[in-house]
Structures are given as structure tokens and as C-alpha cells.
C-alpha positions in Angstrom: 8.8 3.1 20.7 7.8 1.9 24.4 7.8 -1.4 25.1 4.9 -1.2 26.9 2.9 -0.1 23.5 3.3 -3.1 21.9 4.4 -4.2 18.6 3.9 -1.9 15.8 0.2 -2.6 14.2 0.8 -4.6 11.3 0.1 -3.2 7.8 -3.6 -4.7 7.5 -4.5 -2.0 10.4 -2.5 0.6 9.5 -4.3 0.5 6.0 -7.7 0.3 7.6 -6.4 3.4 9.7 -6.3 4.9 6.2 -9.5 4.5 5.0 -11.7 5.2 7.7 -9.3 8.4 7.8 -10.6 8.7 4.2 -14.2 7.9 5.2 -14.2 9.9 8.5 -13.3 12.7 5.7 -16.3 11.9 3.2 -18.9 12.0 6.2 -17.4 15.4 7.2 -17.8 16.8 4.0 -21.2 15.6 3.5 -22.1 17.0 7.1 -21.0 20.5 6.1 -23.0 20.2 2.8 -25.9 18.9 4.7 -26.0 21.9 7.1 -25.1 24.2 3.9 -28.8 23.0 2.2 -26.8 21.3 -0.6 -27.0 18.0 -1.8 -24.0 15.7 -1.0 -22.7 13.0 -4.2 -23.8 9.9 -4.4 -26.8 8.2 -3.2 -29.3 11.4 -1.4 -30.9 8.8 1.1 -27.6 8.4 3.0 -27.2 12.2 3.7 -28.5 12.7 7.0 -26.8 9.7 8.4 -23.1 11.5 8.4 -23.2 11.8 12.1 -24.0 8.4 13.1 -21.8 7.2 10.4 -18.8 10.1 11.4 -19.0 8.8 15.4 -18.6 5.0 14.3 -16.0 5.5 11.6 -14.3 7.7 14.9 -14.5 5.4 17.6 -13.3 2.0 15.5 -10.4 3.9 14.2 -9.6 4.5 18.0 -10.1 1.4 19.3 -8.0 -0.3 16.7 -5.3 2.5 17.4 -5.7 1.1 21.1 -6.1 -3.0 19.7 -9.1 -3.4 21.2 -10.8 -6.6 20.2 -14.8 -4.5 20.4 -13.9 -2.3 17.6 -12.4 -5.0 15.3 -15.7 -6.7 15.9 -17.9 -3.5 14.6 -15.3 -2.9 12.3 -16.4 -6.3 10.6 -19.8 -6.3 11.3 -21.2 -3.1 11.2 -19.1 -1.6 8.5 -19.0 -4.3 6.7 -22.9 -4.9 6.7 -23.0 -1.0 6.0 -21.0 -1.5 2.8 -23.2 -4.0 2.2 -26.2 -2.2 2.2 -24.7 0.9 0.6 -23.3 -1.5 -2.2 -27.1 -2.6 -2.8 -28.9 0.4 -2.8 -25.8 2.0 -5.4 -25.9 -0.7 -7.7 -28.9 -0.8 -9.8 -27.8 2.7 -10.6 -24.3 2.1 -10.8 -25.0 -0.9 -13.0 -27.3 1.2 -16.0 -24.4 4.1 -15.6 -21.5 1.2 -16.8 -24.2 -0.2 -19.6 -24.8 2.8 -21.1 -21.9 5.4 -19.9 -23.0 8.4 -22.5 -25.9 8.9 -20.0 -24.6 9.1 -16.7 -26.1 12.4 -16.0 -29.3 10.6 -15.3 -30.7 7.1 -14.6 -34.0 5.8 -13.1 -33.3 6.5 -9.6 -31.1 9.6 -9.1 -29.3 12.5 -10.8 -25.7 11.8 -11.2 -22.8 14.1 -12.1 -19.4 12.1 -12.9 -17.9 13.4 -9.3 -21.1 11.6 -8.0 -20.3 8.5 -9.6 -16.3 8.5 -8.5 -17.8 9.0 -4.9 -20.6 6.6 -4.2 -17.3 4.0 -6.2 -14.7 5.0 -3.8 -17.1 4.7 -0.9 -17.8 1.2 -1.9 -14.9 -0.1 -2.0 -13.2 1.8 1.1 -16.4 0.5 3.3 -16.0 -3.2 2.4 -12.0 -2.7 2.1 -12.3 -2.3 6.2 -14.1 -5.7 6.7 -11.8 -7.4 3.9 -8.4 -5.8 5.4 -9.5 -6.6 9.3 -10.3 -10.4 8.1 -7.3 -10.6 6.5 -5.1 -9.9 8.7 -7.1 -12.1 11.6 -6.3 -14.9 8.8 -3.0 -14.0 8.3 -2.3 -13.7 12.3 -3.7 -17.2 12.4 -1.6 -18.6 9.6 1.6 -17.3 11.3 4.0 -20.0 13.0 4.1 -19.9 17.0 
């Protein structure tokens, strides 16, 4: 390692390097199945938002790569408020799914299939792990003896 790098990224980063890896990979996927015609899991008003969603998951895994203090910020707040909203707008069907799990083909809102279900989950919880990891590790930095 060079010295003028830095100390390593501590493990709250690294993991957040992780998921938006794994997030960056769920908007590509939905991009190709958008331009395909095909309907991408989980909730259909969130398909045509990959890129906008692919170019911010891109640029705050970079600028937490280079510890820059802008993308922890949208890493917070917009991701955050983004899992936030997408947690919303899942869970009234999400919640009927878990009551009544023999129906989970259909609910009032939207058609699911069970890899539907596991995505729209997983995305939930990688897009408010970002925010949770990022203030942990603020805390954690703050905790730390001088």
C-alpha cells in the first residue's frame, strides 16, 4: 500500500462497497429488461428510473473509494431517503404477501412471482443498509479514542 493512499477503508465502507456493487448490479439488470420490453421484479413503477438510479449508486461508490466527504453525504441522504420511499411504496404489498403467504402470486396492487418478492426484500434492505453502515461507522469513528 502507498502511504500516500491512506489507511485502508474500514470495514463499514468496504461493506457499503458491497452493496452498491450489488445494487449497481440489480439496476443493470433491470435496464437490460427494460430495453428488452420485459417487466423487471418487484415494484413496476421503479423501472424506468435504472439509469438515474445506476449513475448515483456509480458515483457514491467512487467517491467513497476516493473518501470523499460529498458522496458519504448522498450516500445518507439520498439513498437513504430512496430506501425510504421504496420501503413505502413495497410495503402494503409486501405486508398482505407475509399475512397470507399461499397467495403471493397476486395482491391488490401488483402481480408478484416469489423471485419478485426476494427482489423488491433484498433491495430494501441493501438500500437502507448503505445509510445504516455509513452512520455507523461516522459513530463508530467518533467513539474512537484520540
Amino acid at each position: 500500500m502507498d502511504d500516500a493512499e491512506g489507511p485502508p477503508l474500514p470495514w463499514e465502507q468496504k461493506t457499503v462497497l458491497g452493496a452498491l456493487a450489488l445494487l449497481t448490479l440489480q439496476s443493470i439488470h433491470e435496464g437490460i429488461l427494460f430495453c428488452a420490453g420485459s417487466r423487471a421484479p418487484g415494484i413496476p413503477r421503479l423501472d424506468a428510473g435504472f439509469a438515474v438510479l445506476l449513475a448515483l449508486y456509480l458515483v457514491v461508490a467512487v467517491g467513497l473509494w476516493m473518501r470523499s466527504r460529498i458522496a458519504w453525504w448522498l450516500g445518507v441522504v439520498v439513498i437513504g431517503g430512496f430506501g425510504l420511499l421504496h420501503l413505502a411504496l413495497a410495503w402494503p404489498s409486501l405486508s398482505e404477501i407475509l399475512q397470507h403467504p399461499q397467495q403471493i402470486a397476486t395482491t391488490r396492487e401488483y402481480t408478484w412471482d416469489r423471485f419478485g418478492f426476494f427482489w423488491t426484500i433484498s433491495r430494501s434492505v441493501l438500500l437502507l443498509s448503505v445509510p445504516a453502515l455509513l452512520l455507523l461507522g461516522e459513530l463508530r469513528r467518533s467513539l474512537r479514542p484520540r
